[in-house]
MARBA-3410 file (N, C-alpha, C, O; in Angstrom, 1 decimal):
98
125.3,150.1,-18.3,126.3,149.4,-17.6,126.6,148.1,-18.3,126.0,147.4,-19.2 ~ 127.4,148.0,-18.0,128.3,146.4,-19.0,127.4,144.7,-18.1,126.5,144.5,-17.4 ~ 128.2,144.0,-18.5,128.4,142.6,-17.7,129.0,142.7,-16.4,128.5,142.2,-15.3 ~ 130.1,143.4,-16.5,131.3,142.9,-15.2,130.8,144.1,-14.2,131.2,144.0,-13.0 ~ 129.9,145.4,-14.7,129.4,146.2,-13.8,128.6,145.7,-12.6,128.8,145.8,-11.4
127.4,145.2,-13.3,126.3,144.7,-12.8,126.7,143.3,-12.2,125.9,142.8,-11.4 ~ 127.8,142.6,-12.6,128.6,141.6,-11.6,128.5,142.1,-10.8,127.4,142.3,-10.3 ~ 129.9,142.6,-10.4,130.5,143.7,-8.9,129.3,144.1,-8.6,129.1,143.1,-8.0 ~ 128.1,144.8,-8.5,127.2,145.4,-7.6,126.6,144.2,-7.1,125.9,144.3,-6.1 ~ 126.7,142.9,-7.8,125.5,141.9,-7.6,127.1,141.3,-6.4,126.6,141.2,-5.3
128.0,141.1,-6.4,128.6,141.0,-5.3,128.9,141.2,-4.4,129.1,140.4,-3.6 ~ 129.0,142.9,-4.1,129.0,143.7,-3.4,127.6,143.8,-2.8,127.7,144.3,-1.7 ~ 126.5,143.5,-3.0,125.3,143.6,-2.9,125.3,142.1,-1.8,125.3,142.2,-0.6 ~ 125.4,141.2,-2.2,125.5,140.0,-1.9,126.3,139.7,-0.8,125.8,139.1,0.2 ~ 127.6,140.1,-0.7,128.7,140.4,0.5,127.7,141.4,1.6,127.7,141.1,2.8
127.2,142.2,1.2,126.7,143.2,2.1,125.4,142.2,3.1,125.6,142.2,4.3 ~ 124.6,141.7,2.6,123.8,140.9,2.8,123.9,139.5,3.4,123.0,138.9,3.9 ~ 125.2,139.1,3.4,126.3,137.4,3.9,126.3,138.8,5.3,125.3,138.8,6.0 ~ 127.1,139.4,5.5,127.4,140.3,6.9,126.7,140.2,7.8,126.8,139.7,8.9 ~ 125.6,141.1,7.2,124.5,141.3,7.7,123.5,140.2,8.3,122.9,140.5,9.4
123.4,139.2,7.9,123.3,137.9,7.9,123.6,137.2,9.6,123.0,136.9,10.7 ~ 125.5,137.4,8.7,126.4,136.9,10.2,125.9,137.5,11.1,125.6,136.8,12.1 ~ 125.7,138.9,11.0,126.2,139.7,12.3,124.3,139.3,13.3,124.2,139.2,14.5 ~ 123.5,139.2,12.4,122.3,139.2,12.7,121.9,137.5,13.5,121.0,137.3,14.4 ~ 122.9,136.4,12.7,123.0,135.0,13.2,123.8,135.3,15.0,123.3,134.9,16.1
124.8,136.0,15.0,125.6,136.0,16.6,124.8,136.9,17.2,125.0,136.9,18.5 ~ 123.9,137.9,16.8,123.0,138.1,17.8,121.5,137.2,18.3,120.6,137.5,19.1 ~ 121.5,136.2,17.3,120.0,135.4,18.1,120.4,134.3,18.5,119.6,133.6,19.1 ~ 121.9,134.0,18.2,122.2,133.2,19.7,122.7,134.0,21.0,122.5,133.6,22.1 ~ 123.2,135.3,20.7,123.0,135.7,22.6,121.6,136.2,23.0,121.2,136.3,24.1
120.9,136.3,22.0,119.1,136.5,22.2,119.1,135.5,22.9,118.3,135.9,23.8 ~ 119.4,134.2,23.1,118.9,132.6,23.8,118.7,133.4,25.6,117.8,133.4,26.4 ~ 120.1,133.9,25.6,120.2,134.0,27.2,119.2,134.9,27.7,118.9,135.0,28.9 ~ 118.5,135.8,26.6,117.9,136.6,27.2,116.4,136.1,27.8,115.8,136.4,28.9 ~ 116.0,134.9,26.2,115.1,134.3,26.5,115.0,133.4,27.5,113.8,133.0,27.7
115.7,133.0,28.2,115.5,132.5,29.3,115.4,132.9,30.9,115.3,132.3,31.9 ~ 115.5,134.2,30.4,115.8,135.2,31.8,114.0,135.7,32.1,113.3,136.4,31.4 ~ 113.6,135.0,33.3,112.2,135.2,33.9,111.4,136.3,33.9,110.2,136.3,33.9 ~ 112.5,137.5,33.7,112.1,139.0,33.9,111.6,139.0,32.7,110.5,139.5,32.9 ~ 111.6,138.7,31.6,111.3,139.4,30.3,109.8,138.7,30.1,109.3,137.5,29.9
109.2,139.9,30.1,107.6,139.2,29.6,107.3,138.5,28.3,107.9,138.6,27.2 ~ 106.3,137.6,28.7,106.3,136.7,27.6,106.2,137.2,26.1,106.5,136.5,25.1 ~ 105.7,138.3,26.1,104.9,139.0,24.7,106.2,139.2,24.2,106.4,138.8,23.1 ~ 107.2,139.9,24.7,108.6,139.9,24.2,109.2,138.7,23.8,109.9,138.7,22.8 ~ 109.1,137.8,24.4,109.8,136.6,24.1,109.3,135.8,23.2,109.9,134.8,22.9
107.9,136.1,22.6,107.0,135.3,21.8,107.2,136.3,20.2,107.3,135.9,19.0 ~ 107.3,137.7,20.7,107.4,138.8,19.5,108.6,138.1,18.8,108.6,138.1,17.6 ~ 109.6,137.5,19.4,111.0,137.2,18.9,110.5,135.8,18.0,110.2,135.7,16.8 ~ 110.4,135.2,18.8,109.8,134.0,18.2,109.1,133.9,16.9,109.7,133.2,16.1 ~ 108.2,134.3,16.5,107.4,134.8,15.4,108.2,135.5,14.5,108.1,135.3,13.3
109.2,136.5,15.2,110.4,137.0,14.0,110.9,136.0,13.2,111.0,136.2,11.9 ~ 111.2,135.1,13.6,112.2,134.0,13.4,111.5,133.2,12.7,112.1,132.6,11.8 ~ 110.0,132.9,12.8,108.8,132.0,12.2,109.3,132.5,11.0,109.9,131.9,10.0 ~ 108.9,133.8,11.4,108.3,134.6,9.6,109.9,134.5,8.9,109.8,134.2,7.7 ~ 111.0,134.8,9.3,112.0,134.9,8.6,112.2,133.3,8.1,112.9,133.2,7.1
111.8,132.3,8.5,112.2,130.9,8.2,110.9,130.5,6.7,110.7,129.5,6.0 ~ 110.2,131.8,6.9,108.6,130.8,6.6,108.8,131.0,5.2,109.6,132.0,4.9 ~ 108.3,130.4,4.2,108.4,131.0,2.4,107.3,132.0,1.9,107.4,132.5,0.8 ~ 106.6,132.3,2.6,105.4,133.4,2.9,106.4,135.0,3.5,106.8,135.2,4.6 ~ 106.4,135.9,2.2,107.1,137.1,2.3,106.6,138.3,2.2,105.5,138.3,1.8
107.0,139.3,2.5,106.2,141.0,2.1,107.0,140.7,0.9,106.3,140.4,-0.1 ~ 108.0,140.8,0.7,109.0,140.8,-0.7,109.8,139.5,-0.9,110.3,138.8,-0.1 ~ 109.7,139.3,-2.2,110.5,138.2,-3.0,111.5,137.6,-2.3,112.5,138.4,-1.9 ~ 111.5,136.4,-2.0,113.4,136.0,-1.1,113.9,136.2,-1.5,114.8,136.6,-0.7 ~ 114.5,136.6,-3.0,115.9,137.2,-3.5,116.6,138.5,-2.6,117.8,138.7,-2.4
115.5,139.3,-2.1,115.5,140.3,-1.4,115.3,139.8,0.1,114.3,139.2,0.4 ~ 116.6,139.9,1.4,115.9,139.9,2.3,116.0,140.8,3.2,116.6,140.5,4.2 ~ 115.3,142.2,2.9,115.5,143.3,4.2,114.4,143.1,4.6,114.2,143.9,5.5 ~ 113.0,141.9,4.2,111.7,142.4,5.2,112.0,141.2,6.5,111.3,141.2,7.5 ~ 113.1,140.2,6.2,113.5,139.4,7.0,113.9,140.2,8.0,113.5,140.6,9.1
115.5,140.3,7.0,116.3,141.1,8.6,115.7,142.1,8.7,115.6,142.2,10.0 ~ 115.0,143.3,8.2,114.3,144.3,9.4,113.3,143.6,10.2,113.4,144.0,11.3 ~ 112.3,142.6,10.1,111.5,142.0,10.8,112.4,142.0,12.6,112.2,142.5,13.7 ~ 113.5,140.8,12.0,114.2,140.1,13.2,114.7,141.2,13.7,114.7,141.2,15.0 ~ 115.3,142.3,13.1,115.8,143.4,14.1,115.3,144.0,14.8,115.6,144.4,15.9
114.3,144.1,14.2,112.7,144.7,15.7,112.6,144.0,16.6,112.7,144.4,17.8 ~ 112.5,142.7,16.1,112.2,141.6,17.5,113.6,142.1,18.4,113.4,142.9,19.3 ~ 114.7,141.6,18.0,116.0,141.6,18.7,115.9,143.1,19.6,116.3,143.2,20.8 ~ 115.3,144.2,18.8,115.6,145.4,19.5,114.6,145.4,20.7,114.9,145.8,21.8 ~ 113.2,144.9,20.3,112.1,144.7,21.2,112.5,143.9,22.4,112.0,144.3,23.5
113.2,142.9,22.6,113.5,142.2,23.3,115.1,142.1,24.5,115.4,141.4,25.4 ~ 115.9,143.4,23.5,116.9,143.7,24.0,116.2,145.0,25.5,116.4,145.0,26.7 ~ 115.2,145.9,24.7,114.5,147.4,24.9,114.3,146.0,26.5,115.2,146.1,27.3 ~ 113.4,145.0,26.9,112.6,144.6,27.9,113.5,144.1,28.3,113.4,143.8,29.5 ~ 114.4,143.7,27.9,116.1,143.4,29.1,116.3,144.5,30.1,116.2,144.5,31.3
116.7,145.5,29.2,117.3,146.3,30.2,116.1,147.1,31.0,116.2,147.8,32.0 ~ 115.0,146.9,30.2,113.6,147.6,31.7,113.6,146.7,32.7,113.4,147.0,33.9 ~ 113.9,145.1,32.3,113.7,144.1,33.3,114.6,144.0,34.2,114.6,143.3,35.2 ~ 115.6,144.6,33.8,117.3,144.5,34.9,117.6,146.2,35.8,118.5,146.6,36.6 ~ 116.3,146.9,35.3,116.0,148.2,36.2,115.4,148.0,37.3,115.6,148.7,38.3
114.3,146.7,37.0,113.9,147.0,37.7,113.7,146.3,39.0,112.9,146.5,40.0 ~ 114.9,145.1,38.5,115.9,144.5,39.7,116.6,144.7,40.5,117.4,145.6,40.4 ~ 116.4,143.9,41.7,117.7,144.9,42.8,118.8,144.1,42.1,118.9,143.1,41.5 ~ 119.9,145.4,42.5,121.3,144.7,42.0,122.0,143.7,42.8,122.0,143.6,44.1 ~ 122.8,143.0,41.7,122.9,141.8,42.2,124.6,141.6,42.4,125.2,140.6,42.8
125.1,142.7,42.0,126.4,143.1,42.8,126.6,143.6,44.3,127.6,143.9,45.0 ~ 125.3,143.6,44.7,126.1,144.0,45.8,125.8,142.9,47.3,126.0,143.0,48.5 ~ 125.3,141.6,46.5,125.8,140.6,47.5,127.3,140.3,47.7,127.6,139.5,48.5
END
C-alpha cells in the first residue's frame, strides 16, 4: 500500500472511533438518570463507575492508541446497568396507573 492508502484507513479508522466515542459520550449521560434511580443495586451502579475509572485511568489491557478495551469495558458497564434498570422497573408496581 502507498502513503495516501494507509492515510484513508488511518481516517476512516479514526472517524469510526470519534462516533463511537460520541455515541458512547450521550449514553453515560442518560446513564446519570439511571444512577440515581434507588431501585438499581449498588454493585451495578459501582460496576459503572469503575468502567469509567478504568477508561479515564493510563493503566490499559492495550496501548491508548487503540481504544476498544475502553469502549468494550464501558459497554458492559452501560449494558450491566441498563440489564438492572429494566429488572428494577419489573419489579415495580406501575406507575401509570395512578
Amino acid at each position: 500500500m502507498d502513503g495516501n492508502a494507509w492515510l484513508i484507513l488511518a481516517a476512516v479508522l479514526a472517524l469510526g472511533l470519534a462516533v463511537t466515542a460520541g455515541v458512547l459520550l450521550v449514553r453515560v449521560f442518560a446513564a446519570r438518570r439511571l444512577l440515581l434511580d434507588a431501585g438499581i443495586p449498588l454493585r451495578d451502579k459501582a460496576l459503572f463507575w469503575v468502567a469509567v475509572a478504568y477508561t479515564l485511568s493510563p493503566v490499559d489491557l492495550v496501548p491508548d492508541p487503540v481504544y476498544l478495551d475502553d469502549i468494550g469495558i464501558l459497554l458492559l458497564a452501560l449494558r450491566s446497568l441498563q440489564a438492572a434498570a429494566s429488572a428494577a422497573a419489573a419489579r415495580r408496581p406501575s406507575d401509570r396507573a395512578a
